[in-house]
SEMARDREN-178124 format. One record per residue (C-alpha): x, y, z; residue in one letter. Coordinates in steps of 0.001 Angstrom, whole numbers, plus 500000, padded with zeros to 6 digits. Last residue first. Layout:
! residues N
XYZa ...
This chain:
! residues 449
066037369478197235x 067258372694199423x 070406372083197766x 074257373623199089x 076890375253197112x 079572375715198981x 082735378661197356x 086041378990198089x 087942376066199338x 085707374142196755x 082502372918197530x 079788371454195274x 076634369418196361x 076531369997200014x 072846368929201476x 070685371058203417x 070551372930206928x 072655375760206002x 074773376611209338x 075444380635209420x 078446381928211106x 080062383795209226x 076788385382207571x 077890389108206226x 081873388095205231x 080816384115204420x 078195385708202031x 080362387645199919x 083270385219199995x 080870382333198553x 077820380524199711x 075665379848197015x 072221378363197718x 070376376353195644x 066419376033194923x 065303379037196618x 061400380115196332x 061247378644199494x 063280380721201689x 066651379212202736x 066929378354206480x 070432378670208139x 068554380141211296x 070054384021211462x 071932384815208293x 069075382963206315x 066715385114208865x 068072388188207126x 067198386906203553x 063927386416204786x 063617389827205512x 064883391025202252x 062535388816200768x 059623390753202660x 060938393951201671x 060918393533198312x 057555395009197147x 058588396023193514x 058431399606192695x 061132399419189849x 063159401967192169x 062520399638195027x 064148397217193231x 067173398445191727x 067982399856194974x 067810396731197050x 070357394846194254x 069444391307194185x 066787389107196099x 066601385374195291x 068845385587192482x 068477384721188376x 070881382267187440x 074190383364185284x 075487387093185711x 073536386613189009x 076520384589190237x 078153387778190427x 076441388777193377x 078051391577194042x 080175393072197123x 081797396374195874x 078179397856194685x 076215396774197878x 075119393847199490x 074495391582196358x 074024388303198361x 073233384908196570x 070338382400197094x 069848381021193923x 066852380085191953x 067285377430189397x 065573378527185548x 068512378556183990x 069157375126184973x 071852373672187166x 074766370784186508x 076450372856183436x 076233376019184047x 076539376215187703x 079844373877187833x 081361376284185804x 080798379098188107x 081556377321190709x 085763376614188999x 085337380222187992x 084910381743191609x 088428382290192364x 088663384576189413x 086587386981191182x 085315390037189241x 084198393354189069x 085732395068186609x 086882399182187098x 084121402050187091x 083648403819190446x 086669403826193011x 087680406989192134x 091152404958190316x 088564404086187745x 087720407343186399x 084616406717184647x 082374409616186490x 084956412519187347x 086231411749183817x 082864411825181845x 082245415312183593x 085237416830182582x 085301415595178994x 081528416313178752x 081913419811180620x 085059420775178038x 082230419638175211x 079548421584176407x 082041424914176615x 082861424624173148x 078993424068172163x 078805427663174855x 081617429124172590x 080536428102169149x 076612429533169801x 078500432778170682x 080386432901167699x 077375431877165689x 075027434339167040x 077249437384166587x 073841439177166189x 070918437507166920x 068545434899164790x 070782431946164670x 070398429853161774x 067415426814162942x 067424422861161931x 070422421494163842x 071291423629166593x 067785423376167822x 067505419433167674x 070475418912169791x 069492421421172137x 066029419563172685x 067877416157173012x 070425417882175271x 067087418711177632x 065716415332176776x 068210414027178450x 067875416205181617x 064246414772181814x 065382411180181630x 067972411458184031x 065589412337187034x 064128409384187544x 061336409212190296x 062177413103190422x 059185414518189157x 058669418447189387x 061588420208188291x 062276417389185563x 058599417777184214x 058836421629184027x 062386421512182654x 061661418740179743x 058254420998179015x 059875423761178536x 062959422438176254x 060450420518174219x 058204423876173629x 061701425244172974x 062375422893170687x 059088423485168660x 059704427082168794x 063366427007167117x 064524430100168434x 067891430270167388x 070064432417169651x 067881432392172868x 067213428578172565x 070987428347172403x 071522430100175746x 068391428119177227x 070676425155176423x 073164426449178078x 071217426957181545x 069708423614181002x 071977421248182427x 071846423658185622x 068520424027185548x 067722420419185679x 069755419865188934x 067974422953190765x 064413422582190145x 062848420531193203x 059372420877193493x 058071417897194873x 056411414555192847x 057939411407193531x 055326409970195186x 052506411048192851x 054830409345189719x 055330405899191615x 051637406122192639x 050526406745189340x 052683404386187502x 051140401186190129x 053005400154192665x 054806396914193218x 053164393632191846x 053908394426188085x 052258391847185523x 049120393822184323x 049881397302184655x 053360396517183121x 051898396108179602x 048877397891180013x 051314401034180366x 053592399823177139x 050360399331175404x 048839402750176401x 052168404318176000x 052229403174172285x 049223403893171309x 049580407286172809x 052572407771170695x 051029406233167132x 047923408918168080x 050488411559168173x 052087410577164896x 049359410170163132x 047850413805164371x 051228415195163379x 051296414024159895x 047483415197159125x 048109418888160074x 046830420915162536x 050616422513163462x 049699424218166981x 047258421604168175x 049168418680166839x 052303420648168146x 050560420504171837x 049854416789171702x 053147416165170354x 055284417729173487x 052222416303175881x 053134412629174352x 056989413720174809x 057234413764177936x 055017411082179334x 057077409299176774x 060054409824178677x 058769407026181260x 057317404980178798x 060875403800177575x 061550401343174970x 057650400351174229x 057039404519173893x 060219404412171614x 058229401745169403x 055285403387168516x 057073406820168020x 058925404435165091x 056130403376163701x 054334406924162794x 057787408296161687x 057572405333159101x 054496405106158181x 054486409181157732x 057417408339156013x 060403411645155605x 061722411276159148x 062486414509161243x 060126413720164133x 059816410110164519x 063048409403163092x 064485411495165637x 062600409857168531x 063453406340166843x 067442407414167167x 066779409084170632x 064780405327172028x 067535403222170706x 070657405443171730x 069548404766175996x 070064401208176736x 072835400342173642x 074181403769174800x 074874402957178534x 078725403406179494x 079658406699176708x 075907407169176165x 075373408377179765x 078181410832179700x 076469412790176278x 073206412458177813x 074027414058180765x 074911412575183960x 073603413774187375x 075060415496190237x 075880418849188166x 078736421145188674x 079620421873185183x 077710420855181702x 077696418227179298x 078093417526175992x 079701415111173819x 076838412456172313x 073961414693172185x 075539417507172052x 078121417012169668x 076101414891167550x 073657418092166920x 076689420169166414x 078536417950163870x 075111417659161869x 075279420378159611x 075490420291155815x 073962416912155712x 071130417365158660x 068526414702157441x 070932412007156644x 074215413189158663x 071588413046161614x 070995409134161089x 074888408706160602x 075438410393163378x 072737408144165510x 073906404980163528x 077904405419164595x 077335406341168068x 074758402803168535x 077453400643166739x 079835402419169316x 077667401662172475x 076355398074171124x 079799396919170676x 080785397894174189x 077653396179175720x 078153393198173990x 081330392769175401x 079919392908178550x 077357390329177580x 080271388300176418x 079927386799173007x 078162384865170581x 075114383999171872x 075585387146174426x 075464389297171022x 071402388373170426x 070991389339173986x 072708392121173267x 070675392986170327x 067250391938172960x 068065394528175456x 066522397500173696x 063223395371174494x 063091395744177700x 061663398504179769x 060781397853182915x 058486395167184150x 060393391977184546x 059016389217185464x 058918387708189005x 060120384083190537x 063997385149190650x 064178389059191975x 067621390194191042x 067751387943187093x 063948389826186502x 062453387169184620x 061730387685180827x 058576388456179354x 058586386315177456x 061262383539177970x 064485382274177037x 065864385415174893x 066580387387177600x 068239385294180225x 071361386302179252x 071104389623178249x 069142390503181403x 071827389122183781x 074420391343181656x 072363394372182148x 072147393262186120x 075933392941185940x 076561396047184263x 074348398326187215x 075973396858189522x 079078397973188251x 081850397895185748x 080945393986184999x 083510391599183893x 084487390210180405x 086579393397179164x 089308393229181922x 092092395236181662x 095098394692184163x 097058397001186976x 096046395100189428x 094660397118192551x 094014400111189380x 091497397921187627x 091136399082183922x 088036397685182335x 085200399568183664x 085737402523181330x 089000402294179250x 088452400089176397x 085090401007175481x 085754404668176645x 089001404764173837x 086372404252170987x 083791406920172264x 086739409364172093x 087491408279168556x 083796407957167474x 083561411646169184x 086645412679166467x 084923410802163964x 082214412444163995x 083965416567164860x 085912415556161595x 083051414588159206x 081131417789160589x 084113419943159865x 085126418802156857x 088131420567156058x 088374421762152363x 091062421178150182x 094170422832149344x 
Protein backbone atom coordinates (compact mmCIF):
# COMPACT_ATOMS: atom_id res chain seq x y z
CA UNK A 1 0.00 0.00 0.00
CA UNK A 2 1.47 3.26 -0.55
CA UNK A 3 2.60 5.91 1.45
CA UNK A 4 0.44 8.89 2.72
CA UNK A 5 1.82 12.12 2.05
CA UNK A 6 1.36 13.96 4.84
CA UNK A 7 2.64 17.33 3.81
CA UNK A 8 0.88 16.97 0.26
CA UNK A 9 -2.35 16.15 2.20
CA UNK A 10 -2.25 18.78 5.12
CA UNK A 11 -1.70 21.46 1.47
CA UNK A 12 -4.32 20.62 -0.10
CA UNK A 13 -6.43 20.10 2.73
CA UNK A 14 -5.79 24.15 3.80
CA UNK A 15 -6.20 24.88 -0.19
CA UNK A 16 -9.58 23.10 0.39
CA UNK A 17 -10.55 25.12 3.42
CA UNK A 18 -9.09 28.29 1.83
CA UNK A 19 -11.26 27.31 -1.29
CA UNK A 20 -14.69 27.15 0.58
CA UNK A 21 -13.68 30.87 2.46
CA UNK A 22 -13.67 32.46 -1.10
CA UNK A 23 -17.09 31.42 -1.58
CA UNK A 24 -18.36 31.66 1.83
CA UNK A 25 -16.84 34.79 3.54
CA UNK A 26 -18.59 38.04 2.61
CA UNK A 27 -20.69 36.47 0.06
CA UNK A 28 -23.54 34.80 1.85
CA UNK A 29 -26.17 37.40 3.09
CA UNK A 30 -28.40 35.78 5.66
CA UNK A 31 -31.54 38.83 5.10
CA UNK A 32 -31.58 37.14 1.51
CA UNK A 33 -30.47 34.07 1.48
CA UNK A 34 -28.15 34.78 -1.87
CA UNK A 35 -24.28 34.84 -2.65
CA UNK A 36 -22.86 37.74 -3.86
CA UNK A 37 -19.18 37.67 -5.12
CA UNK A 38 -19.20 41.34 -6.74
CA UNK A 39 -19.87 43.31 -3.47
CA UNK A 40 -17.71 44.32 -0.68
CA UNK A 41 -17.60 42.21 2.81
CA UNK A 42 -16.74 45.37 4.61
CA UNK A 43 -15.33 48.61 4.75
CA UNK A 44 -12.36 47.46 4.69
CA UNK A 45 -13.23 45.51 0.92
CA UNK A 46 -14.60 48.50 -0.51
CA UNK A 47 -11.63 50.76 0.19
CA UNK A 48 -9.32 47.68 -1.31
CA UNK A 49 -11.62 47.68 -4.20
CA UNK A 50 -11.41 51.68 -4.48
CA UNK A 51 -7.60 51.19 -4.55
CA UNK A 52 -7.72 48.55 -7.31
CA UNK A 53 -9.50 50.70 -9.39
CA UNK A 54 -7.88 53.72 -9.34
CA UNK A 55 -4.52 52.09 -9.08
CA UNK A 56 -3.12 51.92 -12.20
CA UNK A 57 -4.17 55.66 -13.31
CA UNK A 58 -1.75 57.55 -11.46
CA UNK A 59 1.50 57.45 -9.31
CA UNK A 60 1.15 57.50 -6.47
CA UNK A 61 -2.35 56.84 -6.49
CA UNK A 62 -5.11 58.94 -4.71
CA UNK A 63 -6.47 57.78 -1.60
CA UNK A 64 -10.35 56.78 -3.09
CA UNK A 65 -11.67 58.07 1.06
CA UNK A 66 -9.82 61.32 1.02
CA UNK A 67 -10.18 62.65 -2.88
CA UNK A 68 -7.41 65.51 -3.45
CA UNK A 69 -4.52 63.46 -1.36
CA UNK A 70 -2.23 60.50 -2.27
CA UNK A 71 -1.96 57.69 -0.73
CA UNK A 72 0.75 56.98 1.75
CA UNK A 73 0.44 53.45 2.96
CA UNK A 74 1.64 50.69 1.53
CA UNK A 75 0.77 49.99 -2.03
CA UNK A 76 2.26 48.18 -4.25
CA UNK A 77 0.76 44.58 -3.31
CA UNK A 78 -2.32 46.22 -4.78
CA UNK A 79 -1.14 46.55 -8.26
CA UNK A 80 -2.10 42.34 -9.29
CA UNK A 81 -5.54 43.30 -8.42
CA UNK A 82 -5.44 46.21 -10.06
CA UNK A 83 -4.16 44.32 -12.98
CA UNK A 84 -7.38 41.71 -12.25
CA UNK A 85 -9.96 44.79 -11.96
CA UNK A 86 -9.21 45.16 -15.95
CA UNK A 87 -10.64 42.07 -16.29
CA UNK A 88 -12.72 41.45 -13.46
CA UNK A 89 -14.35 42.51 -10.27
CA UNK A 90 -12.05 43.95 -7.70
CA UNK A 91 -13.78 41.64 -5.28
CA UNK A 92 -13.24 38.96 -7.39
CA UNK A 93 -9.86 39.84 -7.61
CA UNK A 94 -9.47 39.65 -4.15
CA UNK A 95 -10.57 35.93 -3.97
CA UNK A 96 -8.22 34.93 -6.75
CA UNK A 97 -5.40 36.71 -5.26
CA UNK A 98 -6.03 34.87 -1.70
CA UNK A 99 -5.81 31.26 -3.17
CA UNK A 100 -3.11 32.09 -5.91
CA UNK A 101 -1.28 33.71 -2.87
CA UNK A 102 -1.95 30.03 -0.55
CA UNK A 103 -0.83 28.07 -3.41
CA UNK A 104 2.75 30.11 -4.04
CA UNK A 105 3.59 30.39 -0.23
CA UNK A 106 3.31 26.30 0.06
CA UNK A 107 4.70 25.84 -2.89
CA UNK A 108 7.63 28.30 -1.91
CA UNK A 109 8.10 26.24 1.48
CA UNK A 110 7.67 22.78 -0.40
CA UNK A 111 10.96 24.19 -2.25
CA UNK A 112 13.26 24.76 0.59
CA UNK A 113 11.39 22.53 3.21
CA UNK A 114 10.61 19.25 0.85
CA UNK A 115 10.40 16.64 3.47
CA UNK A 116 8.56 19.00 5.82
CA UNK A 117 6.64 21.86 5.00
CA UNK A 118 2.97 20.81 6.12
CA UNK A 119 3.75 22.33 9.57
CA UNK A 120 5.21 25.56 8.48
CA UNK A 121 1.96 26.08 6.08
CA UNK A 122 -0.10 25.02 8.86
CA UNK A 123 0.80 27.78 10.90
CA UNK A 124 1.09 30.27 8.87
CA UNK A 125 -1.93 29.74 6.90
CA UNK A 126 -4.16 27.52 9.66
CA UNK A 127 -3.31 28.57 13.03
CA UNK A 128 -4.55 30.43 15.59
CA UNK A 129 -5.03 30.51 19.12
CA UNK A 130 -8.08 30.91 21.83
CA UNK A 131 -9.48 33.91 23.40
CA UNK A 132 -7.68 36.54 21.52
CA UNK A 133 -9.19 40.01 20.15
CA UNK A 134 -7.05 40.07 17.20
CA UNK A 135 -6.62 37.84 14.09
CA UNK A 136 -3.75 35.70 13.46
CA UNK A 137 -2.03 35.26 10.50
CA UNK A 138 -3.66 32.17 9.56
CA UNK A 139 -7.45 34.18 9.88
CA UNK A 140 -6.05 37.20 8.20
CA UNK A 141 -4.91 35.34 5.05
CA UNK A 142 -8.29 33.60 4.66
CA UNK A 143 -10.08 37.54 3.77
CA UNK A 144 -6.68 39.56 3.18
CA UNK A 145 -3.89 37.32 1.67
CA UNK A 146 -3.28 39.22 -1.63
CA UNK A 147 -2.49 42.33 1.14
CA UNK A 148 -0.58 40.37 3.59
CA UNK A 149 1.05 36.78 1.50
CA UNK A 150 3.35 39.23 -0.61
CA UNK A 151 5.46 40.63 2.10
CA UNK A 152 5.81 36.63 4.10
CA UNK A 153 6.63 35.01 0.65
CA UNK A 154 9.60 37.81 -0.05
CA UNK A 155 10.46 37.54 3.84
CA UNK A 156 11.04 33.80 3.26
CA UNK A 157 12.88 34.23 0.20
CA UNK A 158 14.87 36.71 1.90
CA UNK A 159 15.96 34.43 4.53
CA UNK A 160 15.90 30.84 3.23
CA UNK A 161 16.62 31.72 -0.53
CA UNK A 162 19.66 30.21 -2.22
CA UNK A 163 20.76 33.99 -4.36
CA UNK A 164 22.40 36.39 -2.40
CA UNK A 165 20.88 38.74 -5.40
CA UNK A 166 18.05 37.29 -4.94
CA UNK A 167 17.42 37.19 -1.05
CA UNK A 168 19.11 40.67 -1.19
CA UNK A 169 16.11 41.94 -3.64
CA UNK A 170 13.50 40.52 -2.21
CA UNK A 171 14.12 42.18 1.60
CA UNK A 172 14.19 45.34 -0.69
CA UNK A 173 10.90 44.91 -1.74
CA UNK A 174 8.98 43.64 1.53
CA UNK A 175 10.29 46.91 3.25
CA UNK A 176 8.33 48.88 0.07
CA UNK A 177 5.18 46.42 0.95
CA UNK A 178 5.08 47.13 4.53
CA UNK A 179 7.59 49.44 6.51
CA UNK A 180 5.77 48.97 9.48
CA UNK A 181 7.01 45.20 10.07
CA UNK A 182 10.20 46.15 8.78
CA UNK A 183 11.01 48.03 11.91
CA UNK A 184 10.85 44.46 13.03
CA UNK A 185 12.70 42.76 11.15
CA UNK A 186 15.63 45.41 10.35
CA UNK A 187 16.68 44.99 14.28
CA UNK A 188 16.00 40.95 13.72
CA UNK A 189 18.87 41.18 10.80
CA UNK A 190 20.92 43.69 12.39
CA UNK A 191 21.45 41.43 15.38
CA UNK A 192 22.11 38.07 13.14
CA UNK A 193 24.66 40.22 11.07
CA UNK A 194 26.35 40.69 14.37
CA UNK A 195 25.89 37.14 15.54
CA UNK A 196 26.52 35.34 12.00
CA UNK A 197 29.49 37.93 10.51
CA UNK A 198 29.18 36.71 7.31
CA UNK A 199 29.03 38.42 3.85
CA UNK A 200 25.26 37.15 3.03
CA UNK A 201 23.81 38.68 6.05
CA UNK A 202 25.49 42.06 5.83
CA UNK A 203 23.84 42.26 2.05
CA UNK A 204 20.88 41.43 3.18
CA UNK A 205 20.69 43.87 6.06
CA UNK A 206 21.93 46.75 4.12
CA UNK A 207 19.16 45.66 1.13
CA UNK A 208 16.52 46.06 4.35
CA UNK A 209 17.59 49.41 5.48
CA UNK A 210 17.61 50.47 1.91
CA UNK A 211 14.51 49.58 1.65
CA UNK A 212 12.92 51.26 4.78
CA UNK A 213 14.83 54.35 4.06
CA UNK A 214 13.11 54.58 0.60
CA UNK A 215 9.79 53.38 1.74
CA UNK A 216 10.23 56.09 4.82
CA UNK A 217 11.35 58.99 2.32
CA UNK A 218 8.65 57.81 0.38
CA UNK A 219 5.74 58.81 2.67
CA UNK A 220 7.89 61.46 4.52
CA UNK A 221 7.59 63.52 1.61
CA UNK A 222 3.86 63.33 0.47
CA UNK A 223 2.00 62.53 3.90
CA UNK A 224 0.32 65.65 5.57
CA UNK A 225 -0.68 63.77 8.86
CA UNK A 226 2.04 62.88 11.28
CA UNK A 227 5.18 61.97 10.77
CA UNK A 228 6.38 57.81 11.62
CA UNK A 229 7.82 59.02 14.79
CA UNK A 230 4.99 60.64 16.16
CA UNK A 231 2.57 57.87 15.04
CA UNK A 232 5.05 55.27 16.72
CA UNK A 233 5.73 57.70 20.14
CA UNK A 234 1.93 57.92 20.42
CA UNK A 235 1.21 54.59 20.35
CA UNK A 236 3.76 53.50 22.60
CA UNK A 237 2.41 51.98 26.33
CA UNK A 238 3.05 48.82 27.77
CA UNK A 239 0.37 46.69 27.02
CA UNK A 240 1.42 42.84 26.70
CA UNK A 241 -1.59 40.84 27.05
CA UNK A 242 -2.97 40.24 23.33
CA UNK A 243 0.54 39.25 22.02
CA UNK A 244 1.11 36.82 24.75
CA UNK A 245 -1.65 35.02 24.21
CA UNK A 246 -0.80 34.26 20.37
CA UNK A 247 2.49 33.58 21.62
CA UNK A 248 2.05 31.26 24.48
CA UNK A 249 2.22 28.25 21.84
CA UNK A 250 4.66 29.45 20.04
CA UNK A 251 6.94 29.81 23.09
CA UNK A 252 5.90 25.98 23.51
CA UNK A 253 7.56 25.21 20.17
CA UNK A 254 10.51 27.50 20.79
CA UNK A 255 11.01 25.31 23.96
CA UNK A 256 11.03 22.03 21.87
CA UNK A 257 13.28 23.11 19.00
CA UNK A 258 15.31 25.89 19.79
CA UNK A 259 15.96 27.40 16.63
CA UNK A 260 17.96 30.61 18.02
CA UNK A 261 17.39 32.76 15.12
CA UNK A 262 13.54 32.27 15.56
CA UNK A 263 13.58 32.84 18.85
CA UNK A 264 15.55 36.08 18.46
CA UNK A 265 12.42 36.78 15.93
CA UNK A 266 9.96 35.48 18.45
CA UNK A 267 11.57 38.06 21.14
CA UNK A 268 11.72 40.76 19.36
CA UNK A 269 7.96 40.27 17.69
CA UNK A 270 6.69 40.14 21.57
CA UNK A 271 8.78 43.08 22.79
CA UNK A 272 7.67 45.32 19.85
CA UNK A 273 3.94 44.08 20.01
CA UNK A 274 3.89 44.68 23.95
CA UNK A 275 5.05 48.04 23.45
CA UNK A 276 3.54 49.60 20.13
CA UNK A 277 0.08 49.25 19.49
CA UNK A 278 -0.41 51.69 16.38
CA UNK A 279 -1.07 48.24 14.63
CA UNK A 280 -1.03 45.52 16.56
CA UNK A 281 -1.56 42.71 13.86
CA UNK A 282 1.67 43.00 12.44
CA UNK A 283 3.58 41.96 15.52
CA UNK A 284 1.29 38.88 16.22
CA UNK A 285 2.04 37.90 12.57
CA UNK A 286 5.30 37.75 12.84
CA UNK A 287 4.82 35.69 15.93
CA UNK A 288 3.21 32.65 13.56
CA UNK A 289 5.88 33.75 11.07
CA UNK A 290 8.57 32.93 13.76
CA UNK A 291 6.72 29.53 14.61
CA UNK A 292 6.42 28.81 11.12
CA UNK A 293 10.05 29.09 10.55
CA UNK A 294 10.98 26.98 13.76
CA UNK A 295 8.97 23.96 12.92
CA UNK A 296 10.46 23.94 9.66
CA UNK A 297 14.26 23.93 9.88
CA UNK A 298 14.96 22.51 13.64
CA UNK A 299 14.19 18.42 15.11
CA UNK A 300 12.99 18.85 18.47
CA UNK A 301 15.60 18.77 21.10
CA UNK A 302 13.41 17.25 24.24
CA UNK A 303 12.02 14.16 24.88
CA UNK A 304 8.58 13.23 23.38
CA UNK A 305 9.13 16.43 21.41
CA UNK A 306 7.24 15.45 18.43
CA UNK A 307 4.12 14.28 20.18
CA UNK A 308 3.97 17.29 22.02
CA UNK A 309 4.91 19.59 19.07
CA UNK A 310 1.73 17.53 17.20
CA UNK A 311 -0.64 18.40 19.96
CA UNK A 312 -0.10 22.24 20.39
CA UNK A 313 0.07 22.35 15.90
CA UNK A 314 -3.32 20.29 16.59
CA UNK A 315 -4.44 22.72 18.95
CA UNK A 316 -3.41 25.84 16.39
CA UNK A 317 -5.48 24.47 13.89
CA UNK A 318 -8.86 23.85 16.22
CA UNK A 319 -8.07 27.82 17.27
CA UNK A 320 -7.86 28.74 13.40
CA UNK A 321 -11.18 26.94 12.63
CA UNK A 322 -12.66 28.49 15.76
CA UNK A 323 -11.33 31.72 15.41
CA UNK A 324 -11.96 32.08 11.53
CA UNK A 325 -15.69 31.24 12.34
CA UNK A 326 -16.34 33.74 15.17
CA UNK A 327 -14.76 36.30 12.57
CA UNK A 328 -16.43 35.31 8.96
CA UNK A 329 -19.61 34.14 10.23
CA UNK A 330 -22.01 36.10 8.35
CA UNK A 331 -25.15 35.61 10.35
CA UNK A 332 -22.76 37.78 13.36
CA UNK A 333 -23.42 40.56 11.44
CA UNK A 334 -19.68 40.87 10.18
CA UNK A 335 -18.81 39.48 6.73
CA UNK A 336 -21.87 39.27 4.19
CA UNK A 337 -21.99 41.79 0.72
CA UNK A 338 -22.64 45.09 0.95
CA UNK A 339 -24.64 46.21 -1.70
CA UNK A 340 -27.63 48.17 -3.10
CA UNK A 341 -29.06 47.07 -6.26
CA UNK A 342 -31.17 50.16 -6.31
CA UNK A 343 -28.17 52.15 -6.88
CA UNK A 344 -27.04 50.50 -10.29
CA UNK A 345 -29.04 52.70 -12.61
CA UNK A 346 -26.43 55.94 -10.66
CA UNK A 347 -23.89 53.93 -10.72
CA UNK A 348 -23.98 53.65 -14.38
CA UNK A 349 -24.62 57.04 -14.97
CA UNK A 350 -21.23 57.78 -12.88
CA UNK A 351 -19.09 55.88 -15.19
CA UNK A 352 -19.92 57.00 -18.10
CA UNK A 353 -20.89 60.95 -17.78
CA UNK A 354 -18.06 61.64 -14.82
CA UNK A 355 -14.31 61.23 -14.72
CA UNK A 356 -12.21 59.27 -12.51
CA UNK A 357 -10.75 62.03 -11.34
CA UNK A 358 -14.50 63.85 -10.08
CA UNK A 359 -14.70 64.28 -6.40
CA UNK A 360 -17.81 63.14 -4.75
CA UNK A 361 -19.47 64.04 -1.81
CA UNK A 362 -20.68 60.66 -0.37
CA UNK A 363 -21.20 59.50 3.34
CA UNK A 364 -19.48 56.32 4.73
CA UNK A 365 -20.94 56.65 8.34
CA UNK A 366 -20.02 53.51 9.63
CA UNK A 367 -19.52 49.84 8.42
CA UNK A 368 -23.45 49.09 7.62
CA UNK A 369 -23.88 52.53 5.87
CA UNK A 370 -21.03 52.76 3.03
CA UNK A 371 -20.28 54.78 0.54
CA UNK A 372 -20.35 52.48 -2.17
CA UNK A 373 -19.96 55.01 -4.68
CA UNK A 374 -16.33 55.06 -3.53
CA UNK A 375 -15.95 51.64 -5.28
CA UNK A 376 -15.86 54.10 -8.40
CA UNK A 377 -14.76 57.98 -7.70
CA UNK A 378 -12.61 58.76 -4.97
CA UNK A 379 -14.83 60.55 -1.87
CA UNK A 380 -14.64 63.72 -0.17
CA UNK A 381 -14.06 62.17 3.28
CA UNK A 382 -14.43 58.26 3.66
CA UNK A 383 -14.08 55.92 6.45
CA UNK A 384 -12.99 58.19 9.84
CA UNK A 385 -11.04 55.23 11.09
CA UNK A 386 -9.11 54.51 8.10
CA UNK A 387 -7.92 57.90 8.29
CA UNK A 388 -6.85 58.73 11.43
CA UNK A 389 -5.10 55.42 11.54
CA UNK A 390 -3.06 56.59 8.30
CA UNK A 391 -2.41 59.85 10.38
CA UNK A 392 -4.08 62.09 7.99
CA UNK A 393 -5.53 65.42 9.43
CA UNK A 394 -9.26 64.82 8.65
CA UNK A 395 -10.94 66.61 10.98
CA UNK A 396 -11.44 69.65 9.13
CA UNK A 397 -13.31 67.72 6.20
CA UNK A 398 -15.26 66.04 8.64
CA UNK A 399 -16.39 69.39 9.73
CA UNK A 400 -17.30 70.51 6.55
CA UNK A 401 -19.06 67.52 5.91
CA UNK A 402 -21.26 68.46 8.98
CA UNK A 403 -22.08 71.92 7.68
CA UNK A 404 -23.24 70.05 4.24
CA UNK A 405 -25.96 68.53 6.64
CA UNK A 406 -26.44 71.99 8.06
CA UNK A 407 -26.38 74.81 4.99
CA UNK A 408 -26.62 72.52 1.77
CA UNK A 409 -23.08 73.84 0.84
CA UNK A 410 -20.59 71.32 -0.67
CA UNK A 411 -16.91 71.98 0.21
CA UNK A 412 -14.79 72.98 -2.57
CA UNK A 413 -12.76 70.24 -3.29
CA UNK A 414 -16.31 68.57 -4.33
CA UNK A 415 -17.21 68.41 -7.84
CA UNK A 416 -20.60 66.25 -7.50
CA UNK A 417 -22.54 65.33 -4.83
CA UNK A 418 -24.40 62.03 -4.37
CA UNK A 419 -27.33 61.98 -2.41
CA UNK A 420 -28.54 58.49 -1.93
CA UNK A 421 -30.29 56.39 1.03
CA UNK A 422 -27.21 56.89 3.18
CA UNK A 423 -27.25 60.48 3.08
CA UNK A 424 -31.08 61.12 2.99
CA UNK A 425 -31.11 58.91 6.56
CA UNK A 426 -28.20 61.43 8.31
CA UNK A 427 -29.21 64.83 6.23
CA UNK A 428 -33.16 64.63 5.66
CA UNK A 429 -33.48 67.71 5.43
CA UNK A 430 -30.63 69.20 3.66
CA UNK A 431 -31.31 71.63 0.45
CA UNK A 432 -28.13 71.37 -2.02
CA UNK A 433 -27.85 74.67 -3.55
CA UNK A 434 -26.66 73.45 -7.14
CA UNK A 435 -27.98 72.05 -10.19
CA UNK A 436 -29.76 68.37 -10.53
CA UNK A 437 -28.06 66.41 -13.17
CA UNK A 438 -29.32 62.78 -12.47
CA UNK A 439 -32.20 61.71 -10.20
CA UNK A 440 -33.92 58.65 -9.97
CA UNK A 441 -36.46 57.84 -7.09
CA UNK A 442 -33.39 56.75 -5.33
CA UNK A 443 -30.50 58.51 -5.74
CA UNK A 444 -29.81 62.94 -6.84
CA UNK A 445 -26.85 63.70 -8.09
CA UNK A 446 -26.35 67.34 -7.98
CA UNK A 447 -23.09 69.70 -9.66
CA UNK A 448 -21.32 72.31 -7.90
CA UNK A 449 -20.19 73.40 -11.67
Amino acid sequence: MRKIDVNLAVFVAILILYLLGQFIIGTYSPSSGKFTLSAPADIDFLYYGAIANGLLNDFPPPNPAFCGERLTQPFLQYYPLALLTKLLDPFIGIRILNIGYIILLGLLLRCYFPSNYARPLLLLAAASTFMADLNSLGVDLIARGFTHAPFFILLTVALYGRSIIFRSQAIFLASLLNGYLMLIIVPFLALLALWKRTRAHLLILIAAVAGLAAAAWFISSLAEGRPLLQVLTTSFRLDPSEIIIHAAPIIILAVIYRNREMILLLSLAVLFGSLVHYNPFFPIFLVYYAGAMTVAVERPRIKAGETLASLVLATLFVGFLSSSYQKYDPHRGGFHPRFDARLEPAFDWIETKTSPDDCFFALTADGADMALVMALRPVYLGYISHLSHLGIRWQERYNATLRFGETGEAPEEVRYIFYGPVEQRYFPNVSPRYPVVYRDSVVTIYSRY
